[in-house]
C-alpha positions as CSV (number, residue, x, y, z in Angstrom):
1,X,47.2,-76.4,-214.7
2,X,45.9,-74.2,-217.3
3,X,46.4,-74.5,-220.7
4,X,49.8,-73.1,-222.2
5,X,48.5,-72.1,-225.6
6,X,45.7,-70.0,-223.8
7,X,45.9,-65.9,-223.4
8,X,46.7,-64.6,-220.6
9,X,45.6,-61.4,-219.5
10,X,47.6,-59.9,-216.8
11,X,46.3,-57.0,-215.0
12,X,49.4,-55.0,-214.3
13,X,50.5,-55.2,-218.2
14,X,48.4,-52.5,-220.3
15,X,46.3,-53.9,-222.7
16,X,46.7,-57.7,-222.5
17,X,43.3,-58.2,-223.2
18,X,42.2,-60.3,-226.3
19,X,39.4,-58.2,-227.2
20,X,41.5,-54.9,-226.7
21,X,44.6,-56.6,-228.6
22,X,41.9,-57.0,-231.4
23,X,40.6,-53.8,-231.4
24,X,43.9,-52.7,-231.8
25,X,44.6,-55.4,-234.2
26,X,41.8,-54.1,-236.5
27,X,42.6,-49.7,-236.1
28,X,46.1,-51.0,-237.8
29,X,44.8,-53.4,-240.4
30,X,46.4,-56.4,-239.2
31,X,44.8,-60.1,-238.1
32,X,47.9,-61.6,-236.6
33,X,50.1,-60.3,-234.0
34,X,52.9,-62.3,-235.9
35,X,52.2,-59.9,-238.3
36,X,54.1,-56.9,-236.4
37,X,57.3,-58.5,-236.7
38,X,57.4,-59.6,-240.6
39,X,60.8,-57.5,-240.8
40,X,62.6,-60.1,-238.8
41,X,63.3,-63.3,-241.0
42,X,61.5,-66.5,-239.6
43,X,64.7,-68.4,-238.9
44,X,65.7,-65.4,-236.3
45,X,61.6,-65.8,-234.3
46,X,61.7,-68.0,-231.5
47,X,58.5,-70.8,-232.2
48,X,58.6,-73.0,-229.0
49,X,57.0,-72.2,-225.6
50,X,59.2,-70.4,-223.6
51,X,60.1,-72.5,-220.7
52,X,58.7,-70.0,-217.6
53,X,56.8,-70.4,-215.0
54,X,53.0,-70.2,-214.7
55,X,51.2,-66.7,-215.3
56,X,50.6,-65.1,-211.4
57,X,47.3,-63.1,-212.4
58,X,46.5,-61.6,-209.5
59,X,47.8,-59.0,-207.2
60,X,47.8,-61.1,-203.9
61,X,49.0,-63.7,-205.6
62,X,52.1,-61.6,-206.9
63,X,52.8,-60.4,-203.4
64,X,53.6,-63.4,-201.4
65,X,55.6,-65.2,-204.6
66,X,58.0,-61.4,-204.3
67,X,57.6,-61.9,-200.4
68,X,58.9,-65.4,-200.3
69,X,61.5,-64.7,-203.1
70,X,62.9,-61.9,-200.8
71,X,62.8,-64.2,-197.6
72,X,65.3,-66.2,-199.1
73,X,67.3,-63.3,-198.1
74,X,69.8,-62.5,-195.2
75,X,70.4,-58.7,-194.9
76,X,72.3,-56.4,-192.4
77,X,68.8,-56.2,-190.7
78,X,69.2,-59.6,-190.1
79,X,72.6,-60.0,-189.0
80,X,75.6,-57.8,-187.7
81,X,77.6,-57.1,-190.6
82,X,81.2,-55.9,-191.5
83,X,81.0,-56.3,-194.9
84,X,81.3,-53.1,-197.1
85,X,83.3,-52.6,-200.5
86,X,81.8,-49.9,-201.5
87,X,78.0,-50.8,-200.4
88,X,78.6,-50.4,-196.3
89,X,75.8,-50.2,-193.6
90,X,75.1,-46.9,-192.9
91,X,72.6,-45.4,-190.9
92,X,69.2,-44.0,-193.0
93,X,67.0,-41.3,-191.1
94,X,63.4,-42.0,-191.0
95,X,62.4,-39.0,-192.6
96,X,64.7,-39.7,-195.7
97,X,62.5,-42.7,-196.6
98,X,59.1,-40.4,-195.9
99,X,59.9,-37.7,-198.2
100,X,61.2,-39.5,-201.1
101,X,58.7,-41.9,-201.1
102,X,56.2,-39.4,-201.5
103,X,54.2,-40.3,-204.8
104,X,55.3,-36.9,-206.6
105,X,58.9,-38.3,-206.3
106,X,58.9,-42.0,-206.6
107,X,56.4,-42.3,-209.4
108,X,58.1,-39.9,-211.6
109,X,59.9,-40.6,-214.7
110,X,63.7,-39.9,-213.5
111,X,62.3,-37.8,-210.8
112,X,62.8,-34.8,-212.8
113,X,61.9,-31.3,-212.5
114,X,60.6,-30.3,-215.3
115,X,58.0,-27.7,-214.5
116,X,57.7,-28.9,-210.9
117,X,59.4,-26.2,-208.6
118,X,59.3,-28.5,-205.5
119,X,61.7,-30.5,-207.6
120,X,63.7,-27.9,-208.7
121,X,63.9,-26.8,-205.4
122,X,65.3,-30.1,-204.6
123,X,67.5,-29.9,-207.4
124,X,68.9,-26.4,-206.0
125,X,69.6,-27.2,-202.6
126,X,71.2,-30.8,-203.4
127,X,73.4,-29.2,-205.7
128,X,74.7,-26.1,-203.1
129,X,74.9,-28.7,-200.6
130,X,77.5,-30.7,-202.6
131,X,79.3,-28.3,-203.3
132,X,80.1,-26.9,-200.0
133,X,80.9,-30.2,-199.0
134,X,83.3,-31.1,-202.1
135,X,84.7,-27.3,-202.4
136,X,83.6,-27.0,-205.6
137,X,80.6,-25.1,-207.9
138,X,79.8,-27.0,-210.7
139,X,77.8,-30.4,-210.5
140,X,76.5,-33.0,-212.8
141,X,73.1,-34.3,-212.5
142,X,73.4,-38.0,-210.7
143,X,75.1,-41.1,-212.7
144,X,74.4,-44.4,-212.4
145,X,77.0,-45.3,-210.1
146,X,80.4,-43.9,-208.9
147,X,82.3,-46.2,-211.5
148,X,80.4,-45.0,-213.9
149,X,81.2,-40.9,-212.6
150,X,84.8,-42.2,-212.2
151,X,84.7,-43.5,-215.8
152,X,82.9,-40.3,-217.5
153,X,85.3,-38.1,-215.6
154,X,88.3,-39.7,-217.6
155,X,86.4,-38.9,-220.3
156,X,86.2,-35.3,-219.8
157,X,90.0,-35.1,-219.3
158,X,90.9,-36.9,-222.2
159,X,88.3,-34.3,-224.6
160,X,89.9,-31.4,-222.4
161,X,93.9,-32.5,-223.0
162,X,93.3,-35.2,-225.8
163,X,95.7,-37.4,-223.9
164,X,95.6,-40.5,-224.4
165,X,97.1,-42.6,-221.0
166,X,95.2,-42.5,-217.2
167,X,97.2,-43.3,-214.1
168,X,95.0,-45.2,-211.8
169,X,95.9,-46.7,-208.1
170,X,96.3,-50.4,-208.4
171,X,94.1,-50.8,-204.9
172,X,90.8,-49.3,-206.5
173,X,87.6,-50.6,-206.0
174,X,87.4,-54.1,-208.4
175,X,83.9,-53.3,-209.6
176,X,84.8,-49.9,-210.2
177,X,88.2,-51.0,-212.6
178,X,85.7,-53.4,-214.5
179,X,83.2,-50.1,-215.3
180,X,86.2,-48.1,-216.4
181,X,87.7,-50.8,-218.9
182,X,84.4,-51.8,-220.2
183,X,82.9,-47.9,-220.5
184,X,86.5,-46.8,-221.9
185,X,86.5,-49.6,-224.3
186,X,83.2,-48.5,-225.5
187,X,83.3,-44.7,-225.7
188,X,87.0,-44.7,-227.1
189,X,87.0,-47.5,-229.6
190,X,88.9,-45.4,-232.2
191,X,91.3,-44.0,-229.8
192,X,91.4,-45.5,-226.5
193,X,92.6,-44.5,-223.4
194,X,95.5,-46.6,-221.6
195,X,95.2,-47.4,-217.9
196,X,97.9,-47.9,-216.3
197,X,97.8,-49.1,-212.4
198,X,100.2,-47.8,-209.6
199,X,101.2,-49.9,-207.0
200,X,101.0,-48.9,-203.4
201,X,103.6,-48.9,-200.8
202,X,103.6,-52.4,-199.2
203,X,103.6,-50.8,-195.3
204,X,100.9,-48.4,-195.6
205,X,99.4,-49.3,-198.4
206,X,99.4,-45.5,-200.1
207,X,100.4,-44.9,-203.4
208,X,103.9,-45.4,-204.1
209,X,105.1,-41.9,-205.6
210,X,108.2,-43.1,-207.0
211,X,106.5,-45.1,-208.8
212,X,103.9,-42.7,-210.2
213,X,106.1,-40.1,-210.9
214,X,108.0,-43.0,-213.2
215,X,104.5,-43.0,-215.0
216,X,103.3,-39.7,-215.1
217,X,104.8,-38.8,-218.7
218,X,103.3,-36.3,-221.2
219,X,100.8,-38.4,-222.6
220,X,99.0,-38.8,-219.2
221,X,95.4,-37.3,-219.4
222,X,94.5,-37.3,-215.7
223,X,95.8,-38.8,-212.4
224,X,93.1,-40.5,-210.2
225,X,93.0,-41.0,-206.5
226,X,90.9,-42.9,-204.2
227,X,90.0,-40.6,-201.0
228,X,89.1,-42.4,-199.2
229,X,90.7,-46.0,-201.1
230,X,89.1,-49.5,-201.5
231,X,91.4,-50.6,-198.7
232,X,90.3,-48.1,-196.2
233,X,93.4,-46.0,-196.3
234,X,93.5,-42.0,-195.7
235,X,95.6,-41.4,-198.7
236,X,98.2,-39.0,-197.1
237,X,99.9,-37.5,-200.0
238,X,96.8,-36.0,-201.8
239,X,98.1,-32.4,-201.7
240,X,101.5,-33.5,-203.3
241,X,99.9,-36.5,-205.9
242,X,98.1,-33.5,-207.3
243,X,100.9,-31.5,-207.6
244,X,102.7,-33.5,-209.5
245,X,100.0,-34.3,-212.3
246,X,98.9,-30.4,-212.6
247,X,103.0,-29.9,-213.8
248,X,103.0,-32.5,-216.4
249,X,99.7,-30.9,-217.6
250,X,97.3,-34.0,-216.5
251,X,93.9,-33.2,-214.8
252,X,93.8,-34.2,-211.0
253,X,90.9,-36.8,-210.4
254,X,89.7,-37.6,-206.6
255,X,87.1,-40.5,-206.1
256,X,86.1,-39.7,-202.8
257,X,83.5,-41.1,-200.3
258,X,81.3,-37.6,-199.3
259,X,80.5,-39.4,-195.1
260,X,84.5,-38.6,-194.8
261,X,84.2,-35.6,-195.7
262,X,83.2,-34.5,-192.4
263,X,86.7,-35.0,-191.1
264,X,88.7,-34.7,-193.7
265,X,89.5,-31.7,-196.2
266,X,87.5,-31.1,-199.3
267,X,89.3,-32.7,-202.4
268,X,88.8,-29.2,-204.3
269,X,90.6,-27.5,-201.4
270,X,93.8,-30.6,-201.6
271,X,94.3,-29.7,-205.9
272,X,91.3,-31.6,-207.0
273,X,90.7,-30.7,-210.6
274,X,87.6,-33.0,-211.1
275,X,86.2,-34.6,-207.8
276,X,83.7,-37.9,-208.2
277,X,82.2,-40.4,-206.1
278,X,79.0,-42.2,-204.8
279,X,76.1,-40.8,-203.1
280,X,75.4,-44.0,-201.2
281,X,76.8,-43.2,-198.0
282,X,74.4,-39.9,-197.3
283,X,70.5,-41.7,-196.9
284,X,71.1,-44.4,-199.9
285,X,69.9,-47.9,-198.4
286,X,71.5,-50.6,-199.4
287,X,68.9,-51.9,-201.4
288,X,70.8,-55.4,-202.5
289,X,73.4,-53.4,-203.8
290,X,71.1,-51.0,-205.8
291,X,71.0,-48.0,-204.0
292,X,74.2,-46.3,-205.7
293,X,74.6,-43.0,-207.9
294,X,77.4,-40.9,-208.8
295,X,78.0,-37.7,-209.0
296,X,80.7,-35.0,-211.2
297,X,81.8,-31.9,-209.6
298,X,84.8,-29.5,-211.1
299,X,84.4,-25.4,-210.2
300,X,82.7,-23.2,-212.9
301,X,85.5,-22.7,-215.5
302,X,84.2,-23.2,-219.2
303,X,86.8,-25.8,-219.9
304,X,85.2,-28.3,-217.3
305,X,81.4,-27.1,-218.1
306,X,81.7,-28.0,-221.4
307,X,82.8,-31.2,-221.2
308,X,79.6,-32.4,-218.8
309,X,77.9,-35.2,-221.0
310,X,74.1,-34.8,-218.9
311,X,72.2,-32.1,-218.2
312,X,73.0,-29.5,-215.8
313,X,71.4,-27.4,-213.2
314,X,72.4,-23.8,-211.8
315,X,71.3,-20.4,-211.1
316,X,71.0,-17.2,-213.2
317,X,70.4,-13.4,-212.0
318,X,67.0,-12.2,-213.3
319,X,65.7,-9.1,-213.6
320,X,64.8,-8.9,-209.7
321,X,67.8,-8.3,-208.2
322,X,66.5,-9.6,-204.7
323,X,66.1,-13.2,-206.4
324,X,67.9,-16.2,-208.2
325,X,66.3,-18.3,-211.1
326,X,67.4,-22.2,-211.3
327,X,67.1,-24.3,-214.2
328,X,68.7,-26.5,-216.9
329,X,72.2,-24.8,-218.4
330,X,74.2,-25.6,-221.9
331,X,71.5,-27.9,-222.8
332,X,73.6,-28.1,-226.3
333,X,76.5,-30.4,-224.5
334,X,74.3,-33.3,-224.4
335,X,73.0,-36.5,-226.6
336,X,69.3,-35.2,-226.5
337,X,70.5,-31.8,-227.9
338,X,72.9,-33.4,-230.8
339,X,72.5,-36.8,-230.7
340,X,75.4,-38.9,-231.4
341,X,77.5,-35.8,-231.8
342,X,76.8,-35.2,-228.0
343,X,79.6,-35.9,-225.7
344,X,78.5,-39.1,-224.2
345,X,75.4,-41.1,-224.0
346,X,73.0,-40.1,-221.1
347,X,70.1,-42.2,-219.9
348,X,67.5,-41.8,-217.0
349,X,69.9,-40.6,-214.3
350,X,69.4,-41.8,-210.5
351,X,67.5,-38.2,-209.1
352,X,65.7,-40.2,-206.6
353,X,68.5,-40.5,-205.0
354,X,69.5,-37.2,-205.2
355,X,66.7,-36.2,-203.2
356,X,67.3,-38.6,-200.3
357,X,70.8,-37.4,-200.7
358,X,69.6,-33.9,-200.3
359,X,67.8,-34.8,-197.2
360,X,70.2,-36.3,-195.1
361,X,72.6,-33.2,-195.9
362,X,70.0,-31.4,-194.8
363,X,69.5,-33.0,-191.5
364,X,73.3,-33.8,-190.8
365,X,74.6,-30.2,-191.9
366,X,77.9,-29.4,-190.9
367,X,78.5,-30.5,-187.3
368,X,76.6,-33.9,-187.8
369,X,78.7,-34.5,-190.6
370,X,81.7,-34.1,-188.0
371,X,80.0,-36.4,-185.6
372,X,79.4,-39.1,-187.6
373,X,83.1,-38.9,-189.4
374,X,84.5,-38.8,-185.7
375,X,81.9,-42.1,-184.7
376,X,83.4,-44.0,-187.7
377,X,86.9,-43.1,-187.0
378,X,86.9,-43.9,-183.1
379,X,84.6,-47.5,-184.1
380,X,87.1,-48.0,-186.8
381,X,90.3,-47.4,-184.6
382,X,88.6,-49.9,-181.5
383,X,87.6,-52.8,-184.1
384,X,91.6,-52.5,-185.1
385,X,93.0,-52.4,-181.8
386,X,90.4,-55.3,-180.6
387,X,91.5,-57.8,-184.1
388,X,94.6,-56.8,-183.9
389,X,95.2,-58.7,-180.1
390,X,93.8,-61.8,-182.0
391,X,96.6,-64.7,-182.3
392,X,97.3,-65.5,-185.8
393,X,95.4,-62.0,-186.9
394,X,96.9,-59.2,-188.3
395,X,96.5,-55.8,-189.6
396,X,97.5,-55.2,-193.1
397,X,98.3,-52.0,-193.2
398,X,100.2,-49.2,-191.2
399,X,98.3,-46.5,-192.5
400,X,95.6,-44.4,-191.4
401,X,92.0,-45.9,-192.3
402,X,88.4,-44.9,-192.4
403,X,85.6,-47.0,-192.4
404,X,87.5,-49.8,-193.7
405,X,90.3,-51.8,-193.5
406,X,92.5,-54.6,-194.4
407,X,93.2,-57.4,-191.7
408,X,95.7,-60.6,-192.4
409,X,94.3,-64.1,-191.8
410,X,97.4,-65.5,-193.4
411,X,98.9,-66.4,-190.1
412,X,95.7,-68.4,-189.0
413,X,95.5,-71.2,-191.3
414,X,92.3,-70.7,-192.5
415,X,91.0,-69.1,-195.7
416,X,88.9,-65.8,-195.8
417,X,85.9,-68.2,-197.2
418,X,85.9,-70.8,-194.5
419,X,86.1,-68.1,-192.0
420,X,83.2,-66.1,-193.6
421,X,80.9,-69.7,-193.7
422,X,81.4,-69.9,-189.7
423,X,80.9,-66.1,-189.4
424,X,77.6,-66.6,-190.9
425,X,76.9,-69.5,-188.9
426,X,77.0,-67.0,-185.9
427,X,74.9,-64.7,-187.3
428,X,77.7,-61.8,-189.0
429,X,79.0,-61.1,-192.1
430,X,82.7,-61.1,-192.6
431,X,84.9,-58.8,-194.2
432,X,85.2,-58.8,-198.6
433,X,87.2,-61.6,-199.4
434,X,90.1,-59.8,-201.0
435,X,91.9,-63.7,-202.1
436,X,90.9,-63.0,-205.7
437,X,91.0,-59.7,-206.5
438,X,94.4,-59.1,-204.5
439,X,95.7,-62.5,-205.1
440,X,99.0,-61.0,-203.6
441,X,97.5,-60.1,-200.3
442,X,96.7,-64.1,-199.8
443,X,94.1,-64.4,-197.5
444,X,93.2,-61.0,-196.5
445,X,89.4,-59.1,-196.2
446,X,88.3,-55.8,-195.9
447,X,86.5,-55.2,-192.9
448,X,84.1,-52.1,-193.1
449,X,83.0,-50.1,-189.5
450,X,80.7,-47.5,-189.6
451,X,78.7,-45.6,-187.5
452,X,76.0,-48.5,-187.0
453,X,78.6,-50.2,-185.6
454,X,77.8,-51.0,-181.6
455,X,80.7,-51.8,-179.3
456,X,79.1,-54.7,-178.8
457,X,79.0,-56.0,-182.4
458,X,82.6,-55.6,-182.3
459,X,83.5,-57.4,-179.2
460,X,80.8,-60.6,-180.5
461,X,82.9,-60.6,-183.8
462,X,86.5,-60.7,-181.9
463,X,85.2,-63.4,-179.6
464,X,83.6,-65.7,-182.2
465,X,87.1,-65.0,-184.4
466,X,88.9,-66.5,-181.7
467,X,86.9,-69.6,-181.5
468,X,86.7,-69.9,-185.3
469,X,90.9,-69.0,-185.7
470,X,92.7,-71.1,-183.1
């Protein structure tokens, strides 16, 4: 055991080395590194020994502690799994992973352009791409997360309409609500925005329109639908939700997952005003829930393009008439242009990910777009049929679903947990245990199907549920 009072020079920390620390030490006039911190009282500096483990100084060493940290693991390469939420199993090409991990785009800070126009070109493509797929032509860069877009996109209809109330389905993605109340909270502390939740129909699980036209009054700033929802629905009633929010003068807000958008309409095309969502269905692995970033889209009217809190990208006419020019637009909108006067705080945004996004539109285009929507539907539609025939089992739900949906162990006896713990036993992943966040439902879970879902994987889960249920 080495001493604990002894300095530790690690090689992949920049100058950790005593005699550089001294050299330093000296250039700055000071003797003590104690000294850099005199600002902060002594009662406030921490004097013990931090209670850590043991300094791993070299790189092999490093290496297998992370590899047998990460071996504690079991992943969806490991087991079948029909757990999504919001972070499914979808398919990743090979050639995503070997252009983004290309050292030009992982080593760079944010993955930004700047004066790099194999990155801009990036940047160009990804944003047309989206925007044929969403219907729209405007586009943020990428956000953290979709809660995140989801929360910043109430934002931008509140300083467009100054309302002060948001009308949110009351099946929405958990994590999601707990981004909105927490960013909300923090951007509007002098005049916050009210969410309100809308229940859905009890049969198909849609939004109940009676009861969001009881809601929408004038002080509503935006509407916001799920498309596809938490639960897995097809939300039927886009076309007339939006309707109804455009005549009481609130923007119309679709969260939408872009893999369904092979199948189903594009939300600018069904009344969409602002259309947000996650990138991690197109290339994003699943990274232990890390490989997530959201994106804003609206069409080009000023209203919405100046209410964009990041920087954004598009393309002006130059003087050659046979050419286009990209680059940043209405840098003045943002923190780094006005500081605290800027719309929102912005960070280092996710444009790794936009890049493997950018790929896999590019491979999928149009008609593999259509064929992976149609897989998910028809694997979707047999792993209902197949649960469904299962005593005690029950779907949820009589409406239409993609990729996920809501199955009813109540009439089992079992919980959704003690099901899950012999699941795993047998090498799958159940559905999201909806007991606690849907408390109503009982015990419920959200199964998720997607297009690496085998027949096979299917019929092994419906014959170990019948072992595990009767």
């Amino acid at each position: 055991m080495s001493n604990k009072n002894e300095k530790t020079v690690y090689p992949y920390i920049p100058n950790s080395a005593p005699e550089v620390q001294a050299e330093m030490m000296a250039a700055i006039g000071i003797t003590d590194m104690d000294q850099l911190y005199e600002e902060i009282p002594e009662r406030l500096r921490f004097k013990e020994t931090l209670d850590i483990p043991e300094a791993i100084t070299d790189e092999y060493g490093m290496k297998r502690h992370i590899q047998n940290v990460l071996g504690k693991n079991t992943t969806t390469a490991d087991v079948i799994s029909f757990l999504g939420a919001g972070c499914a199993n979808h398919y990743v090409p090979a050639v995503v992973d070997e252009i983004i991990t290309r050292g030009e785009l992982l080593t760079s800070y944010g993955s930004d352009g700047w004066a790099d126009h194999g990155k801009y070109q990036i940047f160009a493509e990804y944003n047309s791409m989206i925007c044929e797929l969403l219907g729209t032509e405007a586009l943020s860069v990428p956000q953290y997360d979709g809660g995140q877009a989801l929360a910043t996109s109430i934002c931008m209809a509140n300083r467009i309409n100054g309302r002060t109330k948001v009308l949110l389905p009351a099946t929405m993605n958990p994590q999601n609500k707990r981004i909105i109340g927490n960013y909300l909270a923090s951007v509007h502390e002098e005049n916050a925005i009210e969410q309100v939740y809308i229940d859905h129909d009890d049969e198909t699980g849609l939004m109940d329109l009676a009861k969001l036209e009881e809601a929408l009054t004038e002080d509503v700033t935006a509407v916001v639908v799920e498309m596809v929802s938490f639960l897995g629905m097809m939300e039927q009633n886009i076309r007339e939700i939006g309707q109804m929010a455009l005549a009481k003068g609130a923007e119309f807000i679709v969260y939408t997952d872009p893999i369904a958008l092979g199948v189903l309409e594009a939300p600018m095309e069904l009344g969409a005003t602002i259309v947000c969502g996650d990138l991690h269905s197109l290339g994003l692995h699943q990274a232990n829930g890390g490989g997530q970033a959201g994106f804003i889209s609206t069409k080009r009217d000023a209203k919405y393009l100046n209410e964009y809190k990041d920087y954004m990208y598009g393309f002006c006419e130059p003087e050659v008439e046979t050419e286009l020019a990209f680059g940043i637009l209405l840098n003045y909108r943002t923190h780094y242009s006005q500081r605290a006067k800027g719309k929102e705080y912005t960070g280092t945004g996710k444009n790794l990910w936009m890049a493997a996004a950018c790929v896999y539109m590019a491979l999928m285009g149009p008609k593999g777009f259509e064929e992976i929507g149609e897989t998910i539907l028809y694997n979707c539609r047999y792993a209902q049929k197949k649960l469904s025939e299962i005593q005690g089992l029950a779907l949820r739900f009589s409406g239409p679903c993609f990729h996920e949906f809501v199955v009813d162990f109540n009439g089992c006896g079992k919980s959704v947990a003690e099901i899950n713990k012999a699941l795993l036993a047998e090498g799958i992943f159940g559905g999201f245990d909806l007991s606690s966040d849907f408390p109503q439902l009982g015990q419920c879970a959200l199964y998720s199907v997607t297009e690496t879902t085998l027949k096979e994987d299917t019929d092994r889960l419906v014959e170990a549920l019948r072992r595990i249920t009767k």
